[in-house]
N, C-alpha and C positions, 0 to 999 in steps of 0.2 A: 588424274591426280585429284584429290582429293582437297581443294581449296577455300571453298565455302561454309565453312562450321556453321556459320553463323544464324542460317537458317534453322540446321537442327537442332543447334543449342538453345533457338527460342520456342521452337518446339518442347526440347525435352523438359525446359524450363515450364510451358505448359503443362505439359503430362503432370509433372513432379506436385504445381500448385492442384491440379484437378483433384490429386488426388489425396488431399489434405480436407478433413475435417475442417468446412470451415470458422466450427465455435472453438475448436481448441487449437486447430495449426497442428495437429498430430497426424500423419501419412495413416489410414482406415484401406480395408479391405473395398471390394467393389459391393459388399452390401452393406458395409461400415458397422458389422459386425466385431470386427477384431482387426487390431493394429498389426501392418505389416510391416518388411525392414522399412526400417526410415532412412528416410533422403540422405543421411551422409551415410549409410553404408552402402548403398546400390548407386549412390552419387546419378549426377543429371547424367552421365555417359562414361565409357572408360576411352578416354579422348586427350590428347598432349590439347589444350587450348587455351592459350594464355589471354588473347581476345586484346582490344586493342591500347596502344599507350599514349602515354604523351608525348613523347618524344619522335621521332621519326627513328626506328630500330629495323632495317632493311634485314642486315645478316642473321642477327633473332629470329627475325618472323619468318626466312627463308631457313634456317635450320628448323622453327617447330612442326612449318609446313614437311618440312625432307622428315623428321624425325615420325611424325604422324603419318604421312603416306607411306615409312617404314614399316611402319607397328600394322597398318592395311595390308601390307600388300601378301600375296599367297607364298607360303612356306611358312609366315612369323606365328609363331605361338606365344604372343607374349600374356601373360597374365594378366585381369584388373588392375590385380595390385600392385604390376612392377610399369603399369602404365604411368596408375598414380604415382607411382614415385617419382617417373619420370616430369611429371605434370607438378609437383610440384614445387622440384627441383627447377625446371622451366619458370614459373611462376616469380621463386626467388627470385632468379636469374635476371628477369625483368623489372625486378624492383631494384635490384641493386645498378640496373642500366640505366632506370629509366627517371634519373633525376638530375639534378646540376648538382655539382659536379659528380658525376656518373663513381661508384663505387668498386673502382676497378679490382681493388683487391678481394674483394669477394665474389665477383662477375668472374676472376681467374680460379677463387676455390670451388665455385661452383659449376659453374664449363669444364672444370677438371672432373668434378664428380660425372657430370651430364658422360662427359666422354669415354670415361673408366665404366659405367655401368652400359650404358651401349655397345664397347666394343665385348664386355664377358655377354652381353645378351648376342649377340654375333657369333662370338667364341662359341659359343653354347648350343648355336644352329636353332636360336630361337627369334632371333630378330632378322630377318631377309634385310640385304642389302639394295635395294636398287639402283640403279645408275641412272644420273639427272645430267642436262646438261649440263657443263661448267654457267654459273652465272660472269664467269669473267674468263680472260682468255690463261688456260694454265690453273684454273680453280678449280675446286673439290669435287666430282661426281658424286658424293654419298653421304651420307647421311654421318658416318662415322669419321671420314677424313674432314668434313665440314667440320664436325665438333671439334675434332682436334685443330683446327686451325685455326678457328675463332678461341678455343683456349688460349693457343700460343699468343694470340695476338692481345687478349685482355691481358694475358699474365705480362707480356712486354710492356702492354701499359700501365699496370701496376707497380712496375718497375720504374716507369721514368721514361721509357726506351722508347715508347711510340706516342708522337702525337695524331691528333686526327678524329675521324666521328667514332660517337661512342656506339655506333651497333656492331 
């Protein structure tokens, strides 16, 4: 499984500055003849990586881990672009978590989305499923019943219904 981003994202972060014209900051070809796509359309990687927060977010970073060892693993054809969605959907998700008092009501609309676009990427035999241990006893194997659980549980908190940690 696939847990250590961290390394290549400071890699790809390399790559991306190397290859920046350093008078103007404009991404140049390798004889810096002519401007190639630039950094935000080929972005540093197409990669779920929300990277670290302030808060301690256990069940997050264990979903983004599940959801990117997804989008890896052999059968998933997921697209760039329905990564990046997924990434920045994730992204939100973590802001809306990761503050006092934590932003439940949109941590629920958004886990909703997270989990409605993973289960049609499933649906659709483009996202493989893999099966993970439970991190708890009776807890989720996958990547898509995770999402849906941790929905249920922001949107409970949203409601009033649950107290407890906000990841």
């Amino acid at each position: 499984m696939k847990r250590n981003r961290l390394t290549g994202f400071a890699g790809a972060l390399s790559l991306a500055f190397a290859a920046c014209d350093s008078s103007t900051g404009a991404p140049t070809s390798p004889t810096g003849a002519t401007p190639i796509a630039s950094f935000a359309q080929i972005g540093a990687s197409c990669a779920v990586d929300v990277g670290p927060t302030e808060y301690p977010l256990p069940a997050f970073h264990e979903l983004e881990g599940w959801l990117e060892d997804a989008i890896d693993a052999t059968g998933s054809s997921v697209s760039c672009g329905e990564v990046r969605s997924l990434d920045a959907k994730m992204e939100a998700l973590a802001k809306a978590l990761d503050r006092t008092p934590p932003n439940f009501d949109a941590a629920c609309g958004l886990s909703g989305a997270i989990a409605n676009e993973v289960a049609a990427l499933a649906e659709n035999d483009r996202l493989t499923l893999p099966t993970f241990p439970p991190p708890f006893p009776g807890g989720p194997t996958n990547v898509l019943t995770a999402a849906r659980e941790l929905n249920a549980r922001w949107c409970a908190a949203a409601r009033g219904e649950l107290e407890g940690p906000r990841s």
